[in-house]
N, C-alpha and C positions, 0 to 999 in steps of 0.2 A: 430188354426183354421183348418188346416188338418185334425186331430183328430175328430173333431168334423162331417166336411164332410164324413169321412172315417163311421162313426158309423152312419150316416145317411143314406148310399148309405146301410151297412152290415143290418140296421133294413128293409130296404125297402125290401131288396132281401130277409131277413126271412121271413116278413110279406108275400111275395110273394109266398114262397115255401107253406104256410103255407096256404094259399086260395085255392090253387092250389093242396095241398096235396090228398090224397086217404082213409084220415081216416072221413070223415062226413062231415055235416053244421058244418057252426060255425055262430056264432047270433053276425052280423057283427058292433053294436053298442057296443056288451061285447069287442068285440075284439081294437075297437077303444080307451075302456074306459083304455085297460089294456097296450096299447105301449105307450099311451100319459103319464100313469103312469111308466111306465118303461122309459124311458126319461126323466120324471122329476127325478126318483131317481137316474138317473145316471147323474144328472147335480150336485146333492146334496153331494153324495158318492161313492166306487168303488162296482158294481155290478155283481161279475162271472159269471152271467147264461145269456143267449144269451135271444133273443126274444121268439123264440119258447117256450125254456124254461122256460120262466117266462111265458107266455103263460099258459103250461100247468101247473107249479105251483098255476097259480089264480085258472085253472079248479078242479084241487083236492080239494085246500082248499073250492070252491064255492060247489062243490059236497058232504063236508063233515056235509054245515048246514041241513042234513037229519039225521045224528049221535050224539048222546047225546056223550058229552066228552071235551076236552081241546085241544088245538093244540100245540106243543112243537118243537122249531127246536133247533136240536145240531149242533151246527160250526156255530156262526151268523157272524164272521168275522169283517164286518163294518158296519151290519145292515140292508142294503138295501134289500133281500129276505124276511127279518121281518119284513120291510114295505110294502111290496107287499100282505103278508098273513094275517098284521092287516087292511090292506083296505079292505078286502076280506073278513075277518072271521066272520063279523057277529057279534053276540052276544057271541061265543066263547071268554074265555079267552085264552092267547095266551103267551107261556114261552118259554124264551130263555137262553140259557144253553152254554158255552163255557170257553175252558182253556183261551184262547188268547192268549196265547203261541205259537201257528200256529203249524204244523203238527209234530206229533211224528216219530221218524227213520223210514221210506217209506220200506215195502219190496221189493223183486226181480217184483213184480209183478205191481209195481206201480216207473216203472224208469222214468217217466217226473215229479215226483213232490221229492221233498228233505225238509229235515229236515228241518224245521221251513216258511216253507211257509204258508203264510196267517195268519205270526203273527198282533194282530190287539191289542186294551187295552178296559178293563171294563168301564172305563173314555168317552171314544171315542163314544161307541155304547149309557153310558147312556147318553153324551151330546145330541146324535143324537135324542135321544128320547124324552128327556128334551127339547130341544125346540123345539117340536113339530113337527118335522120330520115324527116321528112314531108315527102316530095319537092315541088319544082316542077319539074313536067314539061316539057317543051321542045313547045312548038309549043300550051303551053293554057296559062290562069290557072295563077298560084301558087295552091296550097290556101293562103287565108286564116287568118292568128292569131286564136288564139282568141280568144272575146268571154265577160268574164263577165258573166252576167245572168240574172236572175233570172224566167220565164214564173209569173205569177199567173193562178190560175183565173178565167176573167171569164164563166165560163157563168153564165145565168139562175137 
């Protein structure tokens, strides 16, 4: 129960900073539609990105129904940011990509996170989707199951 107040009090005071901030309007029914969805996926599953943040993940992906193309996220973890972007996406197909293995040896440059953090399973994210978690929308693609796989550095 703590928990729960504690995330109640932390969305209120982002929502707050966020009305309150210096970057525009915001279209203050988008914004109601996007923390009630963000509370529900954190009632569902674990969520890493704060209110803001999800915030402005809905704004990119709602900015994006002006560009022909796919949407792709790499690291879905547990799935909840995948849900945020299949409510969001439109008629966008929508693919998701991860080892599940959780993170590879951290360099000097990233000392709060360590080797295997936000290990998560392919099982996990496709249950979450399978029943119905991760919407398929009517009238667009189903968001896509996830794919595990592994992106290797191939720069020069």
């Amino acid at each position: 129960m703590a928990r729960i107040i504690r995330q109640w009090f932390k969305d209120r005071i982002e929502i707050s900073f966020m009305y309150n901030n210096a970057y525009g309007e915001h279209n203050t029914y988008a914004d109601a539609k996007v923390f009630k969805l963000v509370r529900q996926i954190r009632s569902e599953t674990e969520l890493l990105i704060n209110a803001n943040d999800a915030w402005v993940l809905y704004s990119l992906v709602k900015n994006t129904a002006k560009i022909s193309g796919q949407i792709a996220e790499v690291g879905v973890y547990k799935g909840g940011s995948a849900k945020l972007i299949c409510e969001t996406k439109g008629d966008k197909e929508l693919y998701l990509f991860d080892t599940f293995e959780g993170l590879p040896v951290p360099s000097e440059r990233d000392p709060e996170f360590k080797q295997g953090d936000f290990v998560s399973s392919f099982d996990r994210v496709k249950n979450y989707r399978e029943v119905g978690r991760i919407p398929r929308p009517s009238g667009g693609d189903e968001c896509q199951a996830p794919t595990s796989r592994e992106f290797k550095d191939n720069s020069p």
